[in-house]
Residue, then its C-alpha position, 0 to 999 in steps of 0.5 A: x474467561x478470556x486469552x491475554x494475548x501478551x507477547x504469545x500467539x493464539x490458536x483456536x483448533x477444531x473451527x469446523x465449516x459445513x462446506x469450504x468457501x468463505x466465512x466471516x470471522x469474529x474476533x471479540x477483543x479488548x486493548x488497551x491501545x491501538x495494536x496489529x496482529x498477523x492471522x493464520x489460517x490453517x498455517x498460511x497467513x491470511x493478512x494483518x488485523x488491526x485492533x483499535x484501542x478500546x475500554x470495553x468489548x468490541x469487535x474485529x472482523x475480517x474474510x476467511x477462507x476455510x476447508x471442508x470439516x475442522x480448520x485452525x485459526x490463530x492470532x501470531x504476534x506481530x504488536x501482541x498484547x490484546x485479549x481475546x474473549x471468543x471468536x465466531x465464524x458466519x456465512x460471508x455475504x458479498x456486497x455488490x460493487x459499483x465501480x464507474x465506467x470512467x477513470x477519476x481524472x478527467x481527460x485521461x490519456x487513452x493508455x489510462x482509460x485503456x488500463x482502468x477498462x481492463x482492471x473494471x473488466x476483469x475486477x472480481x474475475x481474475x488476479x493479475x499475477x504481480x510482483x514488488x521490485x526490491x533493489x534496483x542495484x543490479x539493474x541495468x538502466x533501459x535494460x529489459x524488464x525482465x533482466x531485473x533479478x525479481x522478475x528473473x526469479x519469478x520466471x525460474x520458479x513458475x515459468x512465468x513472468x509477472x503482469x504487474x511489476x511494482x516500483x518504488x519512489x523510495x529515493x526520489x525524495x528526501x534529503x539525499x535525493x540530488x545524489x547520483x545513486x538515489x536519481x540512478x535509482x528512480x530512473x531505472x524505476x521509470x526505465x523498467x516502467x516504460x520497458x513493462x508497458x511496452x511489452x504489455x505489462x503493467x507498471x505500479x508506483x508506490x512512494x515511501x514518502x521521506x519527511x518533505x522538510x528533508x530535516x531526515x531520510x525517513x519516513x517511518x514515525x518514531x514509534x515504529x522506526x525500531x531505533x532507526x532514523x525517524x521523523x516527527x514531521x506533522x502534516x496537519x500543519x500545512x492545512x491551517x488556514x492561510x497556511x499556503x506559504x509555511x514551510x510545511x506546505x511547500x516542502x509537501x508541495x514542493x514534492x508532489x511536483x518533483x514526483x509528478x515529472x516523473x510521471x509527466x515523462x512516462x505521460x510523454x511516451x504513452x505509458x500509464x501505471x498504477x499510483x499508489x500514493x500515501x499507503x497503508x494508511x490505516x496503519x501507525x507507521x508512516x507520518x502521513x497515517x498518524x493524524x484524523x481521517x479529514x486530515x488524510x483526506x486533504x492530503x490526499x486531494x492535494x496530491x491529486x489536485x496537484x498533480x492533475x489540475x496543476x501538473x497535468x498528470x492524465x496517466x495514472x489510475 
């Protein structure tokens, strides 16, 4: 027999494990549709599974870190509605990585061959401790990275301020993108980004993208903007052949230039980051995440075209 998931959660008790360390687990499910699911692992998270839409039996696996004797692993609802048939555990074998000595942009600036060389040296050694900046309301502009309320709290609850503090380019385009709140936001962002570097941090952008034809101030896709505002924007039509002077191709365009400034000022004062740009796309909530891989692909060379062959970005791992 077989566990419908539903609208439940699944718990398997009594996974033993010879010795503690990390296994592979097996999951062997069946959905009707594409649909994700938190795992716990002993009653911590452990991270989101997605499941791919199947007709017959077909297999999710994933990293697992278990104690010595009996552990307990469970599916916990987040899209639910899979069945499970069994789970399995396995020795983890480790791959070897080969990451190159050099960062992908050519003639990158010395702060970014300095923050790429650090993060190979330190790759599968350390954990940077880091933290996701939330609001920027009542953080004062220039001010010190460390008067911002996450990394304040941080410091209260561990002593300890975070190495890696993430901004957001959430506000920096869009519909609404002109309006002083919105340009007041990005430019703390970029101020506590030049303040963290200073003092030897490491500043990390991520950019929830709104629908470059600013017909909405969204960037979730309908299915996933629980009743909120969405967008039904399709990339995939600024990627048609001769389509260089569509709408769609110079809104995306049009946006990559406008966050590549940003950058282009970081750049002028010796600060490098991080970049993260089009995430979580595995996922089926973002417009830029809902078409083919190829597709994904030709947006993601044209933000890194456009920003480091035609803007002259060199900062940015």
């Amino acid at each position: 027999g077989y566990a419908d998931m539903q609208g439940g959660n699944i718990t398997f008790t009594g996974v033993t494990a010879e010795a503690a360390g990390k296994y592979l687990l097996t999951i062997h499910y069946k959905a009707g549709e594409y649909k994700a699911n938190y795992l716990e692992v002993n009653g911590a998270t452990a991270g989101t599974l997605d499941f791919e839409a199947t007709t017959d039996w077909a297999d999710v696996t994933s990293p697992v870190t278990l104690k010595a004797g009996e552990n307990t692993i469970a599916l916990k609802n987040f899209w639910g509605w899979i069945s499970v048939d069994y789970i399995s555990i396995d020795p983890y074998q480790s791959q070897a990585f080969n990451l190159s000595a050099s960062p992908v942009t050519k003639n990158a600036t010395g702060a970014a061959q300095k923050l790429y060389s650090f993060l190979r040296e330190n790759f599968g050694k350390k954990t940077i401790s880091g933290i996701m900046t939330g609001d920027m309301s009542s953080y004062t502009l220039g001010a010190d990275f460390k008067t911002h309320p996450d990394a304040s709290d941080i410091y209260t609850r561990s002593g300890k301020y975070p190495a890696l503090v993430g901004v957001d380019f959430l506000f920096a385009s869009g519909p609404k993108a002109s309006e002083s709140w919105y340009m007041e936001y990005t430019d703390k962002a970029i101020g506590l980004a030049k303040d963290l570097w200073k003092q030897g941090g490491i500043p990390a952008f991520t950019w929830h993208w709104k629908d470059p034809l600013d017909q909405t101030d969204a960037f979730y896709i309908q299915s996933a903007a629980n009743g909120g505002e969405y967008t039904d924007f399709d990339f995939a039509t600024a990627f048609k052949s001769g389509t260089t002077e569509s709408a769609a191709y110079k809104g995306i365009v049009a946006d990559i230039d406008h966050i590549a400034d940003y950058f282009l000022e970081l750049q002028k004062d010796s600060v490098a980051a991080i970049w993260r740009p089009l995430h979580e796309a595995g996922g089926k909530w973002f417009w830029w995440s809902i078409n083919s891989g190829k597709q994904f692909a030709a947006l993601y060379r044209l933000v890194f075209d456009r920003m480091v062959n035609e803007k002259g970005v060199r900062n940015l791992v």
